[in-house]
VMD Tcl script that builds the backbone (N, CA, C; Angstrom):
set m [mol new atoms 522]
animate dup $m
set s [atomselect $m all]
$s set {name element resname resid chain x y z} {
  {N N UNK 1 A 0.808 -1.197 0.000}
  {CA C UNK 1 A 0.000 0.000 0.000}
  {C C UNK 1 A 0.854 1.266 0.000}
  {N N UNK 2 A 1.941 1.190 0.544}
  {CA C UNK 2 A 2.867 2.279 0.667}
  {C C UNK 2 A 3.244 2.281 -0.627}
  {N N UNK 3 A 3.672 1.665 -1.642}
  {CA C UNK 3 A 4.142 1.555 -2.632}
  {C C UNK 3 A 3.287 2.626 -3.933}
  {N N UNK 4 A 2.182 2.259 -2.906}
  {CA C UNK 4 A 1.072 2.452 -3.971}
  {C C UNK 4 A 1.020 3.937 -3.932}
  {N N UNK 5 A 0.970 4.800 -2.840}
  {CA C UNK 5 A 0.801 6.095 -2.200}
  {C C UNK 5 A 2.009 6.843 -2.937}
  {N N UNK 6 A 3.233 6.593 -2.663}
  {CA C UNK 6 A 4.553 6.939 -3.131}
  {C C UNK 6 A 4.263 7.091 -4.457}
  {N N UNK 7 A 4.237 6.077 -5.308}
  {CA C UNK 7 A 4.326 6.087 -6.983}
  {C C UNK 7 A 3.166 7.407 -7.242}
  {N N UNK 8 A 2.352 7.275 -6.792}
  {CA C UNK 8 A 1.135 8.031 -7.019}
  {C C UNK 8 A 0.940 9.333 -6.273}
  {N N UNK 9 A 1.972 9.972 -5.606}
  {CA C UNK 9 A 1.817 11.184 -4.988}
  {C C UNK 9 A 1.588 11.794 -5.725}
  {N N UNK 10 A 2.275 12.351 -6.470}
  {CA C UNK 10 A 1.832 13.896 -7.441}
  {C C UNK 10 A 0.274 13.623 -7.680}
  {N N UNK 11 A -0.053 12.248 -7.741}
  {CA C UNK 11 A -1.317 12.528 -8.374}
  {C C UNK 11 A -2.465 12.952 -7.333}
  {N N UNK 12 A -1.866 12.262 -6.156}
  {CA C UNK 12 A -2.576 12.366 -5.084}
  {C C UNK 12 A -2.921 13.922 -4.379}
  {N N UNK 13 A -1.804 14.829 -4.557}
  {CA C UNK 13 A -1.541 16.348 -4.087}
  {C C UNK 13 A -2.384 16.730 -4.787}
  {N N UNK 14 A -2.590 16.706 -6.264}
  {CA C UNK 14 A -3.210 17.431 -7.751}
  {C C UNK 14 A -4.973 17.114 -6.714}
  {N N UNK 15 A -5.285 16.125 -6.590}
  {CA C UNK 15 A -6.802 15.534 -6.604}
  {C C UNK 15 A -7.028 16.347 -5.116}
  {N N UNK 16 A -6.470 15.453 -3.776}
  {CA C UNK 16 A -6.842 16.153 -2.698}
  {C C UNK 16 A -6.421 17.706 -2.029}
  {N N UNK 17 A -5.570 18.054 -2.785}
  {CA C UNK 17 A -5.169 19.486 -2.473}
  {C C UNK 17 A -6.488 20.440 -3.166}
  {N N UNK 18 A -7.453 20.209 -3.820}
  {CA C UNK 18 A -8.498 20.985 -3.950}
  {C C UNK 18 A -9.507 20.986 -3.096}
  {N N UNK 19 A -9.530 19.928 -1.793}
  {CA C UNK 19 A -10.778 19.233 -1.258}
  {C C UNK 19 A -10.570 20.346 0.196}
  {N N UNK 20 A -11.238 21.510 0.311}
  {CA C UNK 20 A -10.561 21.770 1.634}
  {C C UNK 20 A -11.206 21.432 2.988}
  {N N UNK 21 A -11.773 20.270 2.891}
  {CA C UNK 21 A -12.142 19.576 4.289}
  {C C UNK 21 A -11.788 18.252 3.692}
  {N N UNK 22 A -10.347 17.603 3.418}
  {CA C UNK 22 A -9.594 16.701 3.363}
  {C C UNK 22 A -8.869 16.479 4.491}
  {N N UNK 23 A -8.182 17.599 5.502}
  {CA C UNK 23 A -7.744 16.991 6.915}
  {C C UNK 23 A -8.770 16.848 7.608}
  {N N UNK 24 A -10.112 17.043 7.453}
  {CA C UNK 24 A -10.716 16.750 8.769}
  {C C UNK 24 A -11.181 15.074 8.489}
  {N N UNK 25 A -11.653 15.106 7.123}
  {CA C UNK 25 A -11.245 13.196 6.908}
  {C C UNK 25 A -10.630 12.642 7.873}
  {N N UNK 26 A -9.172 12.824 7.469}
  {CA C UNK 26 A -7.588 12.488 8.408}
  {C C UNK 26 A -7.907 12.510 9.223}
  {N N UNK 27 A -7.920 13.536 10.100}
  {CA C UNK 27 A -8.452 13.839 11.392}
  {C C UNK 27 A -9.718 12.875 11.990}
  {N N UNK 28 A -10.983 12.557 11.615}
  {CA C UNK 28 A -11.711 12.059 12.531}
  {C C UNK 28 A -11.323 10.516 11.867}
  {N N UNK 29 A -10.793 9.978 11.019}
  {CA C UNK 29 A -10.272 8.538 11.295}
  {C C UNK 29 A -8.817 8.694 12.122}
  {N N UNK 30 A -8.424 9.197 12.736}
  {CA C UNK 30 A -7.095 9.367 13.506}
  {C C UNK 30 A -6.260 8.428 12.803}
  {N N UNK 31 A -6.184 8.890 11.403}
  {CA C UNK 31 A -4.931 8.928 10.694}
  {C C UNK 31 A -3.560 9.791 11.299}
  {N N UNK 32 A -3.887 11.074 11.882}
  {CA C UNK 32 A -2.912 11.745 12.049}
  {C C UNK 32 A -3.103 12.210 14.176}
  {N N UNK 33 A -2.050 12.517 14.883}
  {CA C UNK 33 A -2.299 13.083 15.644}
  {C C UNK 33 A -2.890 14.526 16.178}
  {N N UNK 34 A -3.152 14.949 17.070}
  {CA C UNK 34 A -3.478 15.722 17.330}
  {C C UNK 34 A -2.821 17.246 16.601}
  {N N UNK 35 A -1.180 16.942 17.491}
  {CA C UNK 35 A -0.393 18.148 17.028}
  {C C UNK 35 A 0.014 17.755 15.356}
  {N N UNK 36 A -0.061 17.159 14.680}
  {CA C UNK 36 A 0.153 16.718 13.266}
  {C C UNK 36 A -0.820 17.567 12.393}
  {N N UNK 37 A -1.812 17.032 12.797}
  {CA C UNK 37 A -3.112 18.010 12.545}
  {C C UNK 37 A -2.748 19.821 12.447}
  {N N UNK 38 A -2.357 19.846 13.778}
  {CA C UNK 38 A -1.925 21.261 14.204}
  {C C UNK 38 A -1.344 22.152 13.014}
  {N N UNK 39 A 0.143 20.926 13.083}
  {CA C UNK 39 A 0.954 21.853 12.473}
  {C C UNK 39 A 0.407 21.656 10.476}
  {N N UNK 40 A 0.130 21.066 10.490}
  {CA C UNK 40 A -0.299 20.632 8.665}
  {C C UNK 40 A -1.503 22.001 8.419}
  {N N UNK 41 A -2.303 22.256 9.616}
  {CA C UNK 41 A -3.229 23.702 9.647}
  {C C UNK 41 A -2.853 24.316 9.355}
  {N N UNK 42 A -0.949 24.767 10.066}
  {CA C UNK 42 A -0.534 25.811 10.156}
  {C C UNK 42 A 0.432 26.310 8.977}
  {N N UNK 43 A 0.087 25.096 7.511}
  {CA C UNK 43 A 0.912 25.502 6.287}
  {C C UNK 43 A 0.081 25.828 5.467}
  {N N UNK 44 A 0.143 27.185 4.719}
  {CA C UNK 44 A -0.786 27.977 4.524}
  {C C UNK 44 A -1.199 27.667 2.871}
  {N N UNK 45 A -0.235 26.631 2.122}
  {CA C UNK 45 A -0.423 26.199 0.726}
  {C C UNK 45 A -1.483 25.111 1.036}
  {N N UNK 46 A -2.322 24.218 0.374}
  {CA C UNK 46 A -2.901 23.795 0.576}
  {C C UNK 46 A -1.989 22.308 -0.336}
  {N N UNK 47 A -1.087 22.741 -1.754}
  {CA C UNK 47 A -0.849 21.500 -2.054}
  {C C UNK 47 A 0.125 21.087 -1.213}
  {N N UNK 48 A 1.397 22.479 -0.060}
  {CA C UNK 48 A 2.062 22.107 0.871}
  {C C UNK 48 A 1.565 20.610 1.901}
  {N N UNK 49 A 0.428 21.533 2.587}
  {CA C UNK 49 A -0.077 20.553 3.388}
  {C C UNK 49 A -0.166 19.088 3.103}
  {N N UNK 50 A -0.820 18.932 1.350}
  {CA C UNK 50 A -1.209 17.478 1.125}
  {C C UNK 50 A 0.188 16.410 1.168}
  {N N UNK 51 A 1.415 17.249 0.386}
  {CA C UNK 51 A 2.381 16.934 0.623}
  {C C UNK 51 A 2.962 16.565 2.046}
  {N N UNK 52 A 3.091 16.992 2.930}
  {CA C UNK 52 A 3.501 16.929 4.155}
  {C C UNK 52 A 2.433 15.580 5.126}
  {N N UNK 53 A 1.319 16.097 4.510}
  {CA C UNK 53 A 0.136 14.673 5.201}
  {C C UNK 53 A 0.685 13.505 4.384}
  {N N UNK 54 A 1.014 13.315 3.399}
  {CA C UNK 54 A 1.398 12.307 2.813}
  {C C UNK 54 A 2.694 11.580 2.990}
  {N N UNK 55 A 3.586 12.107 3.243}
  {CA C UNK 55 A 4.569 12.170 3.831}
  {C C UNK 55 A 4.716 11.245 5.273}
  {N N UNK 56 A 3.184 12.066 6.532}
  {CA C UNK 56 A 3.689 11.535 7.910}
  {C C UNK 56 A 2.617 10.254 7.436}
  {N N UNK 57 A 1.518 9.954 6.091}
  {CA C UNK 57 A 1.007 8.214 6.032}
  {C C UNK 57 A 1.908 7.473 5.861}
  {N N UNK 58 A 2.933 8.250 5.102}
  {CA C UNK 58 A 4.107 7.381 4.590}
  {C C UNK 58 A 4.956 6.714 5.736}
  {N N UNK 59 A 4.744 7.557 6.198}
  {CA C UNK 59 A 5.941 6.874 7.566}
  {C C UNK 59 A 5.453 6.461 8.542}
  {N N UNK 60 A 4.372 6.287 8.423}
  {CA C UNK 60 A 3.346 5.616 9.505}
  {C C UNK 60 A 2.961 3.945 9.056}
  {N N UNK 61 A 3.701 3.794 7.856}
  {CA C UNK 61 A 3.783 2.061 7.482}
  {C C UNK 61 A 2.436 2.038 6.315}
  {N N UNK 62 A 2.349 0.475 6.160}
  {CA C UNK 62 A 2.213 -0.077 4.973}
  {C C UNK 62 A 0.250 -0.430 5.561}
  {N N UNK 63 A -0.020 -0.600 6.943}
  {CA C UNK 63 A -1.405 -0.737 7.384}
  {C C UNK 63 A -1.976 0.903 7.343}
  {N N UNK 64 A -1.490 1.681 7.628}
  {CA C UNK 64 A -1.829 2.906 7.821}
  {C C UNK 64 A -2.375 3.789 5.962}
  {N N UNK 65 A -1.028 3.258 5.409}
  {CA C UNK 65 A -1.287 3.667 3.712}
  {C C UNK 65 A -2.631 2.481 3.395}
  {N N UNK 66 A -2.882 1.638 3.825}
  {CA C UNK 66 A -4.078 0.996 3.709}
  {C C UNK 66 A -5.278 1.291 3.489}
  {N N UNK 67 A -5.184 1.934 4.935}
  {CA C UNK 67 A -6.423 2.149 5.884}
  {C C UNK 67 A -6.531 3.749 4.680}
  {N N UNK 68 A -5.436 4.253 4.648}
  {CA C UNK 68 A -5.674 5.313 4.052}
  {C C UNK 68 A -6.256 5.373 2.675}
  {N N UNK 69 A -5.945 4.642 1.820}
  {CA C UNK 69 A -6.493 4.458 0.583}
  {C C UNK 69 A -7.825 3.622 0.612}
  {N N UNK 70 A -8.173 3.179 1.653}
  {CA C UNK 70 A -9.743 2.535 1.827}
  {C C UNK 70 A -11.169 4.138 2.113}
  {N N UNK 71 A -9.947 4.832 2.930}
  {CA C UNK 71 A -10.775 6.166 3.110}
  {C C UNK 71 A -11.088 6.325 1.795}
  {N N UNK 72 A -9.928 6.878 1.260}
  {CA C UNK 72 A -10.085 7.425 -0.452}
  {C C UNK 72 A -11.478 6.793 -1.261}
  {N N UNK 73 A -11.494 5.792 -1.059}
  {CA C UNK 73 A -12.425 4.826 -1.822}
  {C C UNK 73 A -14.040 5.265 -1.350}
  {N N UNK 74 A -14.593 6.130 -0.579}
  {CA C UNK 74 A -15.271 6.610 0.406}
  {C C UNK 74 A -16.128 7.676 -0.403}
  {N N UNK 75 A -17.316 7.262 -0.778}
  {CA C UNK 75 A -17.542 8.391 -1.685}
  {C C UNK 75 A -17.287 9.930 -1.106}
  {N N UNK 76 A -18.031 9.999 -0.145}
  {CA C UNK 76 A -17.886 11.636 0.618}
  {C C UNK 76 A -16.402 11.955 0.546}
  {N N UNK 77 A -15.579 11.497 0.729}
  {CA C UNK 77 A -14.155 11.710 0.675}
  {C C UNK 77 A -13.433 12.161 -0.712}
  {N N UNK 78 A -13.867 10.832 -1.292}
  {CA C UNK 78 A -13.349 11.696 -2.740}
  {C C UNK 78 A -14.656 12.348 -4.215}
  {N N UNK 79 A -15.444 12.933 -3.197}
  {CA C UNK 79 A -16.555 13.450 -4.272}
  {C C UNK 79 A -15.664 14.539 -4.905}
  {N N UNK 80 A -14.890 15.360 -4.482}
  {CA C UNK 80 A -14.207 16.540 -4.377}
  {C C UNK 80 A -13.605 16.636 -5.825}
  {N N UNK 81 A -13.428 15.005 -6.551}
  {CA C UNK 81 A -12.273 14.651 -7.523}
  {C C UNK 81 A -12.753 13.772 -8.122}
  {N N UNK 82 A -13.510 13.751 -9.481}
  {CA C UNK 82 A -13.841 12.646 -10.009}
  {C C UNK 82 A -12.832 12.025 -10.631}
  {N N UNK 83 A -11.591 12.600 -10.855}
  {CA C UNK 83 A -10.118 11.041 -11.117}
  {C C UNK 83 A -9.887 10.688 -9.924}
  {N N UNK 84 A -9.851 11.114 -8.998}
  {CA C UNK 84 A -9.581 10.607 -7.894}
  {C C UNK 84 A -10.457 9.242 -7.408}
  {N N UNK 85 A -11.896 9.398 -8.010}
  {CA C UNK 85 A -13.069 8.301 -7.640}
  {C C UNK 85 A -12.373 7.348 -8.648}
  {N N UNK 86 A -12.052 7.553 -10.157}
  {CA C UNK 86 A -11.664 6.720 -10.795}
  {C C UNK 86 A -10.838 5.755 -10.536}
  {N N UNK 87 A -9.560 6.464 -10.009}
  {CA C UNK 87 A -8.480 6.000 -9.705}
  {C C UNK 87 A -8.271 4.970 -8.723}
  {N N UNK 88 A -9.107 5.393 -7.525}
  {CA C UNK 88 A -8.991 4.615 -6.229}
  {C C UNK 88 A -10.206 3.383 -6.707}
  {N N UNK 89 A -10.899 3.235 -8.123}
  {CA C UNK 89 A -11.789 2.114 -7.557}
  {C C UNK 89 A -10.874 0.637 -8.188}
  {N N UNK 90 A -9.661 1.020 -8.936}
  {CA C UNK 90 A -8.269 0.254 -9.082}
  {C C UNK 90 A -8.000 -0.371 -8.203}
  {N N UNK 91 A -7.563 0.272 -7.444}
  {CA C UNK 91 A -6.595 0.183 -5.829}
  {C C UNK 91 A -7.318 -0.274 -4.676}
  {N N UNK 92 A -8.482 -0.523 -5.153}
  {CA C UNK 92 A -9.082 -1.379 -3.850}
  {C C UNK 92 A -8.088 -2.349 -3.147}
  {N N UNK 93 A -7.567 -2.364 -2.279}
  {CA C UNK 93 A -6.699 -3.138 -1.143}
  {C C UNK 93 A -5.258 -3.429 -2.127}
  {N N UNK 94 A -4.875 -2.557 -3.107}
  {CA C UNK 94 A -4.123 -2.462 -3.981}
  {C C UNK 94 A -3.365 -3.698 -4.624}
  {N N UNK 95 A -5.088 -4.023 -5.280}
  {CA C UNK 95 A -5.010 -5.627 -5.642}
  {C C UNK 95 A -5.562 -5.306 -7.342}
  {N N UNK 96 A -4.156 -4.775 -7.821}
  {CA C UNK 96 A -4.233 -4.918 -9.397}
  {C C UNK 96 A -4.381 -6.138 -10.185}
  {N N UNK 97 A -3.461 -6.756 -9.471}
  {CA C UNK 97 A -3.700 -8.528 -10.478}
  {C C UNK 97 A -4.944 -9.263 -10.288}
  {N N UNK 98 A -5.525 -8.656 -9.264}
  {CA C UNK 98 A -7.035 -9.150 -9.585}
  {C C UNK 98 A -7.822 -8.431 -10.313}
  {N N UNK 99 A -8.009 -7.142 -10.086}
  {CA C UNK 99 A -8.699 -6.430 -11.402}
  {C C UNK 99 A -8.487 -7.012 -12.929}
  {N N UNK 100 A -7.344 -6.854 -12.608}
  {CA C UNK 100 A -6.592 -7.034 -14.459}
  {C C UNK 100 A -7.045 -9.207 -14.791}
  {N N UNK 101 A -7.228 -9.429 -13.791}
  {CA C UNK 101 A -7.748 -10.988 -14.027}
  {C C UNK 101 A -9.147 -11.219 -14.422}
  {N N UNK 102 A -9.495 -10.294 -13.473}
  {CA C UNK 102 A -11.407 -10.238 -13.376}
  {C C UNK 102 A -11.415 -9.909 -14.856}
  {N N UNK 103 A -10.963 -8.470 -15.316}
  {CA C UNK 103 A -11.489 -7.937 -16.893}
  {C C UNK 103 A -10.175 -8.197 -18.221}
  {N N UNK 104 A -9.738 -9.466 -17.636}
  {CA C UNK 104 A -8.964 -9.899 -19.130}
  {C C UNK 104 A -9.764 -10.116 -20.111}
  {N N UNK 105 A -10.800 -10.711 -20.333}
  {CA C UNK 105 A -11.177 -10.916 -21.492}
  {C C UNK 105 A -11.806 -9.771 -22.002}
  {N N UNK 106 A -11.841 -8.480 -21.476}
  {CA C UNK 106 A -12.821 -6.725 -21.658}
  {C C UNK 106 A -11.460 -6.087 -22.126}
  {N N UNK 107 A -10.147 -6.339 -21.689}
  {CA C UNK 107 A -9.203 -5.395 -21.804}
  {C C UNK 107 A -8.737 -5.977 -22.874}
  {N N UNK 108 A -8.553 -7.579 -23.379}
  {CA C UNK 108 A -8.661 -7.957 -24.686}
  {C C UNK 108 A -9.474 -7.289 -26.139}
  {N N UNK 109 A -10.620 -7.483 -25.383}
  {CA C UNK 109 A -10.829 -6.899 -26.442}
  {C C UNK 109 A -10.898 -5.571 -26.902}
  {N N UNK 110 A -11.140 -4.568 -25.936}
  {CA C UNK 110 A -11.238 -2.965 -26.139}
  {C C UNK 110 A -10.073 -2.560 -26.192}
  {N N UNK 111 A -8.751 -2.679 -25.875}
  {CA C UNK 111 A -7.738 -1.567 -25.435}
  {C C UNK 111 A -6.936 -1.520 -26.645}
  {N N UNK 112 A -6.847 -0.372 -27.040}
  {CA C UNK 112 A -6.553 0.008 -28.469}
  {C C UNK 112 A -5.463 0.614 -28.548}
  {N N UNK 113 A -4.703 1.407 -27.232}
  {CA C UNK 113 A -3.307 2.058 -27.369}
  {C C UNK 113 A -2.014 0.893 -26.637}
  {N N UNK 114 A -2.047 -0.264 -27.186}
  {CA C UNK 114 A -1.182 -1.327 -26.971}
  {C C UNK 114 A -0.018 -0.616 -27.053}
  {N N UNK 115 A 0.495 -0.018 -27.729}
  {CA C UNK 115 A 1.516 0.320 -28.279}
  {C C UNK 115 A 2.554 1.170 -26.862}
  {N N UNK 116 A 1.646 2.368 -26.824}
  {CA C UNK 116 A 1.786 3.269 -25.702}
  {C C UNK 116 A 1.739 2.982 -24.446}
  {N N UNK 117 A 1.130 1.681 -24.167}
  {CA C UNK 117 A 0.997 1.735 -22.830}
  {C C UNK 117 A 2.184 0.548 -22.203}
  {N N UNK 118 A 2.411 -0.389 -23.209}
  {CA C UNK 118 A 4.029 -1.100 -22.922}
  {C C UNK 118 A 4.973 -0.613 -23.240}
  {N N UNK 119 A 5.032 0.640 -23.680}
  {CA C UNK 119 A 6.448 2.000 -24.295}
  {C C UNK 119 A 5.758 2.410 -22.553}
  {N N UNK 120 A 4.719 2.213 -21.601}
  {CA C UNK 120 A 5.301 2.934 -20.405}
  {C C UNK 120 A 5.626 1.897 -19.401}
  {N N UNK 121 A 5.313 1.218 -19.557}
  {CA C UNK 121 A 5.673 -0.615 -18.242}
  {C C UNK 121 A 7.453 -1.039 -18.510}
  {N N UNK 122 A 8.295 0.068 -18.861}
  {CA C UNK 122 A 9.406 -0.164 -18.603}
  {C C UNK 122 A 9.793 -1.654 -19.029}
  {N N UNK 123 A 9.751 -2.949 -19.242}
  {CA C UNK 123 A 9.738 -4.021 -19.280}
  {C C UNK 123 A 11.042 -4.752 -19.932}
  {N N UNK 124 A 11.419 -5.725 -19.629}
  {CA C UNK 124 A 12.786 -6.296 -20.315}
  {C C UNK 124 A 12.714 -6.154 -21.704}
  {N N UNK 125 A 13.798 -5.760 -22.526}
  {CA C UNK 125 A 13.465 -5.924 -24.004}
  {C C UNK 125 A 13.002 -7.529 -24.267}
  {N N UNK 126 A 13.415 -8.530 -23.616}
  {CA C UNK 126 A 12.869 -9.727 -24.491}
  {C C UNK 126 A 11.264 -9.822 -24.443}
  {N N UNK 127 A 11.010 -9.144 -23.046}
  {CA C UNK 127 A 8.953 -9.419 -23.113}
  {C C UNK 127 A 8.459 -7.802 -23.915}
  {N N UNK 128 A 9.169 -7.241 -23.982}
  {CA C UNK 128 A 9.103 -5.681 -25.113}
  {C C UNK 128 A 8.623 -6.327 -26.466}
  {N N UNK 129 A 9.402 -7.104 -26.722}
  {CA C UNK 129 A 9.881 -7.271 -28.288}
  {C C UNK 129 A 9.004 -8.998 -28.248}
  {N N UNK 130 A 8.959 -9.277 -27.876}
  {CA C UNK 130 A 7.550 -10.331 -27.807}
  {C C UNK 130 A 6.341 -9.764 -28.100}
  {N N UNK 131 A 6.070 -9.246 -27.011}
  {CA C UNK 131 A 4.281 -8.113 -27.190}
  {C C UNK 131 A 4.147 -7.701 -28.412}
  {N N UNK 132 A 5.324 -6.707 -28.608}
  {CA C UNK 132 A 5.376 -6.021 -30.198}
  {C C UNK 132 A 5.287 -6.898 -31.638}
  {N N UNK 133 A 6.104 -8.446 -30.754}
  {CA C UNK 133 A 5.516 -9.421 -32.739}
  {C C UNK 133 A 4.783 -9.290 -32.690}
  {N N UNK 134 A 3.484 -9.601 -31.622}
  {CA C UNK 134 A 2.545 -10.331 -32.080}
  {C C UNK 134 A 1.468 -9.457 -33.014}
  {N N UNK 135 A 0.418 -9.672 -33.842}
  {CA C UNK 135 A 0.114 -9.015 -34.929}
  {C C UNK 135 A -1.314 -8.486 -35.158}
  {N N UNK 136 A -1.977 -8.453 -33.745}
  {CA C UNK 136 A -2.722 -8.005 -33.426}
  {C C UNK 136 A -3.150 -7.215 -31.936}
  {N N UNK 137 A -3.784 -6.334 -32.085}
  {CA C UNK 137 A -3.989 -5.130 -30.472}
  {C C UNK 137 A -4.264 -6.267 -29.574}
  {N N UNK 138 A -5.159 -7.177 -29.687}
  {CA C UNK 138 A -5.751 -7.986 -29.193}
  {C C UNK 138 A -4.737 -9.200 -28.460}
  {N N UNK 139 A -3.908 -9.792 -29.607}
  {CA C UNK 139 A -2.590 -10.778 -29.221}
  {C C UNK 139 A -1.987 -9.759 -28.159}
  {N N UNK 140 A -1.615 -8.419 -28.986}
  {CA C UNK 140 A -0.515 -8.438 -27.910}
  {C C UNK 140 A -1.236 -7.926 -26.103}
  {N N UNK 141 A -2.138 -7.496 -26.344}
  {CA C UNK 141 A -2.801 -7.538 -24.606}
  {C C UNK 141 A -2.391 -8.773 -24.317}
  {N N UNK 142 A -2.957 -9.481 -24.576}
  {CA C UNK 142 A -2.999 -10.916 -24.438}
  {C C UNK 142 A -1.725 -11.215 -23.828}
  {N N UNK 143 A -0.628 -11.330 -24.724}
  {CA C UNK 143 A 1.037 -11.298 -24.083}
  {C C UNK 143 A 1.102 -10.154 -22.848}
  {N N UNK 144 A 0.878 -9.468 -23.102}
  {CA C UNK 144 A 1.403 -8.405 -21.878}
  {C C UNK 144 A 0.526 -9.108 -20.748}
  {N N UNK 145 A -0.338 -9.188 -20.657}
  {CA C UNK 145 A -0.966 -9.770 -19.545}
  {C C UNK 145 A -0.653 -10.907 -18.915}
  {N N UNK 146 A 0.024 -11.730 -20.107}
  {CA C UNK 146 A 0.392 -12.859 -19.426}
  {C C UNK 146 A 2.007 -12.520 -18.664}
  {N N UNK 147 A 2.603 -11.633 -19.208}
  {CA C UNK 147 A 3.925 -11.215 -18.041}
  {C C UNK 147 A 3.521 -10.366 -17.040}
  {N N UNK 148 A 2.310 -10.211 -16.794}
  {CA C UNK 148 A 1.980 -9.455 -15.123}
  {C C UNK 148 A 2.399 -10.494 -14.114}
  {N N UNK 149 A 3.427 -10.572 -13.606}
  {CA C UNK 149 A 3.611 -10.875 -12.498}
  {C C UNK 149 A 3.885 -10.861 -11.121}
  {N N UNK 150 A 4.124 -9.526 -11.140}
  {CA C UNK 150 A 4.087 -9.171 -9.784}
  {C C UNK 150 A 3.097 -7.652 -9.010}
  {N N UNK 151 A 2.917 -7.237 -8.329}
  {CA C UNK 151 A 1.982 -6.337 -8.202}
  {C C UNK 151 A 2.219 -4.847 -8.580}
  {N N UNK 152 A 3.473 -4.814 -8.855}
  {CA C UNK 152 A 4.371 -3.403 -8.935}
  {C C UNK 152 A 4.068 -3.540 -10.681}
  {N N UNK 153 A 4.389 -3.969 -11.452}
  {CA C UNK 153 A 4.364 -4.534 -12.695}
  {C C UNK 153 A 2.266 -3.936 -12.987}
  {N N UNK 154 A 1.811 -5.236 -12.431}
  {CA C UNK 154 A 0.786 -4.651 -12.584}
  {C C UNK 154 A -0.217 -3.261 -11.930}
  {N N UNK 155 A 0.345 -2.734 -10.861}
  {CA C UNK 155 A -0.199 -1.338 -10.613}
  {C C UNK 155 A 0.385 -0.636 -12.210}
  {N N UNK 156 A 1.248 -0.787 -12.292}
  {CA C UNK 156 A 1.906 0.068 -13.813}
  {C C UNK 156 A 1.211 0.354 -14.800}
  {N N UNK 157 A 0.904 -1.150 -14.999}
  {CA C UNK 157 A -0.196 -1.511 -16.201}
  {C C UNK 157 A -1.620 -0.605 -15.607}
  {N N UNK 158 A -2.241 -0.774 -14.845}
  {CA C UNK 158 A -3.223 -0.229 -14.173}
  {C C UNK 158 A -3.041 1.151 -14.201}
  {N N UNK 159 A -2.051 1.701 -13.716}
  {CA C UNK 159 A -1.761 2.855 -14.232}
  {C C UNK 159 A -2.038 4.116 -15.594}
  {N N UNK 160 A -1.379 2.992 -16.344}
  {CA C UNK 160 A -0.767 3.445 -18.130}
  {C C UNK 160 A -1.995 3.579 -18.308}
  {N N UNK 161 A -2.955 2.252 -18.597}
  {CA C UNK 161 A -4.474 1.898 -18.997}
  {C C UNK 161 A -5.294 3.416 -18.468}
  {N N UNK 162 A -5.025 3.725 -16.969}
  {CA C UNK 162 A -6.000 5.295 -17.085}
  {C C UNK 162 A -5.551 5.763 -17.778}
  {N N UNK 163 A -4.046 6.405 -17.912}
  {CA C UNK 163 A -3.567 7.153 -18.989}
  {C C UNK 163 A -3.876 7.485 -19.980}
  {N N UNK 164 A -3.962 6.126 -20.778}
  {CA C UNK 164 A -4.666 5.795 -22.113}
  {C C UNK 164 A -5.547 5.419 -22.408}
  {N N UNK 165 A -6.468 4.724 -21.489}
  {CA C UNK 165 A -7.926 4.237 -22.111}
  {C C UNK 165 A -8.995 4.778 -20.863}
  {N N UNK 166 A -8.408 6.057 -20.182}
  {CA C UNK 166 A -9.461 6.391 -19.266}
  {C C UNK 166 A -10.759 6.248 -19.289}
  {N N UNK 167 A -11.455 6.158 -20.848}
  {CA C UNK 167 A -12.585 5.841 -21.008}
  {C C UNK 167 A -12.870 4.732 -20.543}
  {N N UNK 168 A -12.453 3.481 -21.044}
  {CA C UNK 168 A -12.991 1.960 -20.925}
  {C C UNK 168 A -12.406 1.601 -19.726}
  {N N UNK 169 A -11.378 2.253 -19.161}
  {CA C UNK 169 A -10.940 2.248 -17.519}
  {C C UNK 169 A -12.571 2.422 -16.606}
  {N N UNK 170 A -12.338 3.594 -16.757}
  {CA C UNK 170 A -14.121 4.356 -16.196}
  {C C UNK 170 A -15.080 3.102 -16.400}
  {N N UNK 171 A -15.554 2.928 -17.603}
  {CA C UNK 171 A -16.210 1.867 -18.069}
  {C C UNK 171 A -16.029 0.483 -17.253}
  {N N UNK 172 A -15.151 0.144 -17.133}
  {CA C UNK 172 A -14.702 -1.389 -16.266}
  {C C UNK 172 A -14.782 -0.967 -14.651}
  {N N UNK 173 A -14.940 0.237 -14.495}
  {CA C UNK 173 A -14.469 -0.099 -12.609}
  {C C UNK 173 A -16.106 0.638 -12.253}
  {N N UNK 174 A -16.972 0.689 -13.235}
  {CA C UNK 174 A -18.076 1.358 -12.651}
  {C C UNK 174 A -19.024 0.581 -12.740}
}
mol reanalyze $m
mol bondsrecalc $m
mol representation Tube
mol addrep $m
């Protein structure tokens, strides 16, 4: 879950730094302490603050970034941000390889920027240059999906896919 928070900060500052009753969230799940609270009041930027709250989830461990991204998932919480609703209905208990299992045969067939979205999954040239034979949008999902193997790998993929198919993203998690 920490993993998940980190990779995804900027995006996280952009969405909840507009919400300005986002610490009191924090606040009545005692995510944060008292004086934490205090001093995060007392920074007068608002994307400062989100930064700095993000920061003390971060270091508060891997149950805490949990608990925290279950808030997120909360409609009242993230009404503030409709990518933000998008985003977090991914990251449910930041269990990508099950999403991406549940809608293999939907992401087969719809996802049309193949190209772009394994030019962003970083990936070994030999599973690069595999995906890329194959000779259809369709094959190569197909391959890429089958090298999801670990959860970092697939948050990525999960990732790229808003990037690029935010539509049929939206579409699958609603």
């Amino acid at each position: 879950m920490d993993k998940t928070v980190l990779r995804n900060k900027l995006k996280l500052v952009n969405w909840l730094s507009g919400d300005p009753f986002f610490l009191q969230h924090v606040q009545s799940r005692e995510f944060i302490t008292h004086s934490e609270y205090g001093m995060l009041k007392s920074i007068p930027v608002a994307q400062n603050q989100v930064i700095e709250l993000l920061d003390i989830i971060l270091k508060k461990g891997e149950k805490v970034c949990g608990y925290f991204l279950e808030m997120l998932s909360e409609d009242d919480v993230n009404a503030f941000s409709p990518e933000l609703r998008d985003w977090i209905k991914t990251v449910k208990n930041s269990d990508c390889e099950v999403f991406l299992k549940e809608k293999k045969s939907l992401l087969v067939q719809r996802v049309k920027h193949i190209d772009l979205i394994v030019d962003d999954l970083d990936l070994h040239s030999e599973s690069y240059g595999s995906i890329r034979a194959e000779a259809t949008d369709q094959n190569k999902m197909r391959k890429l999906l089958d090298y999801i193997n670990s959860k970092t790998i697939a948050e990525r993929l999960v990732d790229a896919l808003f990037k690029y198919e935010s539509d049929l993203m939206n579409d699958l998690c609603s």
